[in-house]
N, C-alpha and C positions, 0 to 999 in steps of 0.2 A: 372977193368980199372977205373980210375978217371976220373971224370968230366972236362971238359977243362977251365970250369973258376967257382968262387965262390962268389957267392952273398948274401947279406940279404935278409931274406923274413920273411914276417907276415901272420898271418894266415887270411884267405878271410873273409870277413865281406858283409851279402849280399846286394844289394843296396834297398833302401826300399821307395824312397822318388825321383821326378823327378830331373833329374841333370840339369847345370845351360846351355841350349843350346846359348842361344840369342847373350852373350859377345863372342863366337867365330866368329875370321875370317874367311870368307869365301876362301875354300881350293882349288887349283888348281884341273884338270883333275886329275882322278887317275892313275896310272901304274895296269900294269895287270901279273901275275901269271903264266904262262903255262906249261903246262907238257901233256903228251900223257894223255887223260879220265881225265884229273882233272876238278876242276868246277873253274871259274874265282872266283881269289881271289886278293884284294886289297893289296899289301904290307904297310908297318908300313911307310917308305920314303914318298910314296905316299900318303897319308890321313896326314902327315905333325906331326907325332910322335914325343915326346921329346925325349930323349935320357935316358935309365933306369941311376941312382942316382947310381947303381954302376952296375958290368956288369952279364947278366942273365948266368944261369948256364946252361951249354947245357951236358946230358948224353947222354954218348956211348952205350945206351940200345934201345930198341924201348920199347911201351908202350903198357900194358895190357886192354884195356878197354876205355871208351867215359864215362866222363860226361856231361851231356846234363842240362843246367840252365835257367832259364829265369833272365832278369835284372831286376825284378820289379817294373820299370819306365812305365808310362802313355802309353794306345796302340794310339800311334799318328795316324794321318790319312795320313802322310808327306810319302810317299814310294818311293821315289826318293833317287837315290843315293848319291846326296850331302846329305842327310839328313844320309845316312850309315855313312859318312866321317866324320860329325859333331859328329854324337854318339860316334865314337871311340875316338873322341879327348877328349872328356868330359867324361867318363869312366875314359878314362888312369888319366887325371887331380882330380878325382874323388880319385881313389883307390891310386893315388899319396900324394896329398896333404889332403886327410882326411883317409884315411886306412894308411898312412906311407910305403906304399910298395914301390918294389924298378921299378916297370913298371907296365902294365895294368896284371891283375891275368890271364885272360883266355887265351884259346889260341890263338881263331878264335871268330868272333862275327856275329851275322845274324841280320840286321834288318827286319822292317817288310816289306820291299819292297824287302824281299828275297837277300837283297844285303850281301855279305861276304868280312870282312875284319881281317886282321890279327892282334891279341892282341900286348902278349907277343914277343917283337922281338925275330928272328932266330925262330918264331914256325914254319914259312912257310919253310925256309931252310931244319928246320931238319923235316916237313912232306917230303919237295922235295926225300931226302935223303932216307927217307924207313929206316933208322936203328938208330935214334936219337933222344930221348927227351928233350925239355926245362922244366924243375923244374919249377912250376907256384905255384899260389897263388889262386887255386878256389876251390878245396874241401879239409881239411884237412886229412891227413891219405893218400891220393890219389896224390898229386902235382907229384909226381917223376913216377908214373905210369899210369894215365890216361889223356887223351885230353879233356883240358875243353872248352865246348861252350855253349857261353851265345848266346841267343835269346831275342831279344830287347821285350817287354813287358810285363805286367802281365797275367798268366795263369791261376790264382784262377781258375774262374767263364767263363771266355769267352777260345774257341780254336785259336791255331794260322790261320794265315790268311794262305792261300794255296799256297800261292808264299813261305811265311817263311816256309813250313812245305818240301814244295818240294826241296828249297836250302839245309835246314838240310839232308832230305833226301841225293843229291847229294853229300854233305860234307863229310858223315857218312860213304857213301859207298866208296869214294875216301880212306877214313883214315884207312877204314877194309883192303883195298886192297892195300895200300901201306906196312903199319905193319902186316899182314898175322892177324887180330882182327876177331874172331867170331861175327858175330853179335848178339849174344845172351848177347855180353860183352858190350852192350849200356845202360846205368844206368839213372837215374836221381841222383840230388846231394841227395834227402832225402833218398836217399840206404846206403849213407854213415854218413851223417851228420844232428841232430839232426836240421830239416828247414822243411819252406814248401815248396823250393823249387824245383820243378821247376813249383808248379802252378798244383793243381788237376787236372786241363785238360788237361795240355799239357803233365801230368803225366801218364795221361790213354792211351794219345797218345802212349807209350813206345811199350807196346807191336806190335801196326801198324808199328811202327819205327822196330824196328828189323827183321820183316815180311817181311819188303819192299826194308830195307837193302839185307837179304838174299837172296831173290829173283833174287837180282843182284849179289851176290858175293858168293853164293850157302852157305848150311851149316843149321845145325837146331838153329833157333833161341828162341827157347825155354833153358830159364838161368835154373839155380838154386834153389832147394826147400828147405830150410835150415829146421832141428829141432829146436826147442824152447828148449834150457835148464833152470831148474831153480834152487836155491837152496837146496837142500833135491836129488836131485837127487844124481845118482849113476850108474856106468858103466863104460864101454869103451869109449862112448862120451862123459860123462865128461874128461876120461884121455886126449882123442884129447883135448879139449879144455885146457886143463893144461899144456899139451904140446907145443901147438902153444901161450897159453899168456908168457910161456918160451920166445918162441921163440922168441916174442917180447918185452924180458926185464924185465920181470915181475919174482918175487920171489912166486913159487908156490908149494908145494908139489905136485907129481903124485901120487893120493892114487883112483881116480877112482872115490871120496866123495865131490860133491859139497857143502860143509861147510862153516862157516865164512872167512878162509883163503884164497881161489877161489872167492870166494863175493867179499872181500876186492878189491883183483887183477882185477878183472875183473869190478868192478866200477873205480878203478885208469884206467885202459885201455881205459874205452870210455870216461873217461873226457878229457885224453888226447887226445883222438880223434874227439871228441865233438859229439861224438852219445848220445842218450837218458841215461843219465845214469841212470838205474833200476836196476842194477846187471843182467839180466837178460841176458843170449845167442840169441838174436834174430837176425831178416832180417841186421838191419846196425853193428853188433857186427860183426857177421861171415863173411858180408865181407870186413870189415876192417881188421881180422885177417887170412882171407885165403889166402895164400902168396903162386904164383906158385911153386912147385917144380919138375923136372923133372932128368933126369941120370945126375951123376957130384954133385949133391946138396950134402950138412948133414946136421943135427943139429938136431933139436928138433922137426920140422915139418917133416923133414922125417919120425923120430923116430914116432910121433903120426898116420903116415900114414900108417907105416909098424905094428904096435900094432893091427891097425884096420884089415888091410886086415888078421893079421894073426887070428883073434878073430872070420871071417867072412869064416875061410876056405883053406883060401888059405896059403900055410906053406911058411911065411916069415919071413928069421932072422929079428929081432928087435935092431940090430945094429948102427941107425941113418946115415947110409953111403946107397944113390941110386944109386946101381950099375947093371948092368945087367940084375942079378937073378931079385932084386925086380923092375926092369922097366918091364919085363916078366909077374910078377904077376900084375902089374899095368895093360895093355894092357889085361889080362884075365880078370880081373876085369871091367874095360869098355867094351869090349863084350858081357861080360853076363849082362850088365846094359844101354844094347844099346849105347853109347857113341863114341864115336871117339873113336878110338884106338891108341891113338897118344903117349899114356907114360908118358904124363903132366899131377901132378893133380893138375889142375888149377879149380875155384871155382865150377863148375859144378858136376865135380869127386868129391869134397871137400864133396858137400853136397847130394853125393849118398852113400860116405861112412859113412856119418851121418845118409842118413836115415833108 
């Protein structure tokens, strides 16, 4: 299915420096958000939103995962809601007029008086909705697939204050349980993108975040343990990874030999995606490259899924087509590897058949 409308966008740039609050006008009362269990959220109308430069792209998909950021602006003392209202305006004018984008990057924004407003217009819609994503501007590699939420101040050194950490909370678990999102698929931006943020502390916070999520929307929130690959290596997991920088564009021999030509590929891979680039298969490589597949798929990431399971035991054609037979062998595979049994191998499967 195609997107319902098509817009420019630039890649997110993070903010590193306080924005300019003072010269905004003070904004009327906000409008309010509701739905059955959602948490109050400000719409774009209300906090008095420009109109994006051209029109945002909303997908017919739902989304695989949360990225969680901080804004890297001053932790104010200001926790009133007009002061939520002000931030979102000076964000959007921010990532407007000096990023060049075409509306505010994220999707949802928290100040530190725990207040929630909505970025990107149509994010709050198509949360409404349960089966719609807005294309944003806040991790690279990730816009078309995950929910990005900024948290108004710096995380370095200091934690969030406990109203912000409780609203993320409320947010997180509303977003798991509208788009059916494990909570173990709650990320910080430097899982994907070569930053520090979202701040060491509120970075640590992750693991309490999906805990806390889960707790409420059930589910193990325990993510992913990738392998490290590196040069000189050799195997079936180099072949997965030859297969899936296939899958994403990349001109690769499948010879099983991490050699110069894999190097090459796989340094063009994370520049384009703006991970560390070392050549090196790590934590932000694998999961920019692990692409759910599930029955109905083909390509190339099938093909490295079925190599593996067949390498591991289990007899399946190596055909690149997920049809019955190998969503069968998928599901025996996550049983015997404690997992959901669900027939996705979405990043958790990814990096069981890696290890």
């Amino acid at each position: 299915m195609l997107p319902t409308l098509r817009p420019l966008l630039r890649r997110r740039t993070v903010l590193t420096g306080a924005l300019s609050l003072g010269a905004l006008a003070a904004l009327g009362t906000p409008g309010r958000a509701w739905a059955a269990g959602a948490p109050e959220i400000t719409d774009c109308d209300s906090w008095g939103a420009r109109q994006p430069t051209s029109p945002v792209r909303v997908l017919p998909t739902s989304p695989e995962k949360i990225v969680v950021h901080h804004t890297a602006t001053p932790n104010v003392t200001d926790y009133s809601q007009k002061r939520s209202l002000v931030l979102a305006r000076a964000i959007q004018n921010y990532q407007m007029d000096t990023n060049g984008w075409i509306d505010t990057g994220q999707h949802f924004t928290i100040s530190r008086g725990g207040y929630v407003t909505e970025g990107r217009h149509e994010s709050l819609n198509s949360l409404l909705s349960g089966s719609e994503t807005v294309e944003a501007a806040h991790c690279t590699g990730q816009n078309r697939v995950a929910i990005g939420i900024e948290n108004e101040g710096t995380y370095s050194t200091v934690e969030p204050r406990a109203e912000l950490y409780e609203a993320l909370v409320d947010l997180c678990t509303y977003i798991c349980r509208q788009y059916g999102i494990d909570a173990y698929q709650i990320y910080g931006h430097r899982d994907f993108n070569a930053t520090a943020c979202p701040g060491d502390r509120l970075y640590a916070l992750l693991p309490k975040l999906r805990s806390d999520v889960a707790a409420r929307v059930g589910g193990d929130p325990v993510g992913p343990m990738w392998t490290v690959l590196r040069p000189g290596d050799t195997g079936e997991r180099v072949r997965i990874l030859q297969h899936l920088l296939l899958q994403h564009g990349a001109q690769v021999p499948v010879d099983g030999t991490f050699g110069p030509a894999t190097e090459s590929a796989l340094r063009a891979f994370q520049t384009r995606n703006e991970t560390v680039v070392d050549g090196v298969a790590g934590t932000q490589t694998w999961n920019q490259l692990s692409t759910p597949v599930s029955q109905g798929a083909a390509g190339q990431a099938v093909r490295a899924m079925q190599g593996r399971l067949h390498s591991l035991g289990y007899d399946t054609p190596v055909d690149g087509l997920f049809g019955p037979g190998t969503r069968s062998r998928v599901t025996a595979f996550q049983k015997a590897r404690r997992l959901p049994a669900d027939g996705t191998v979405d990043a958790r499967t990814w990096s069981r058949l890696l290890a």
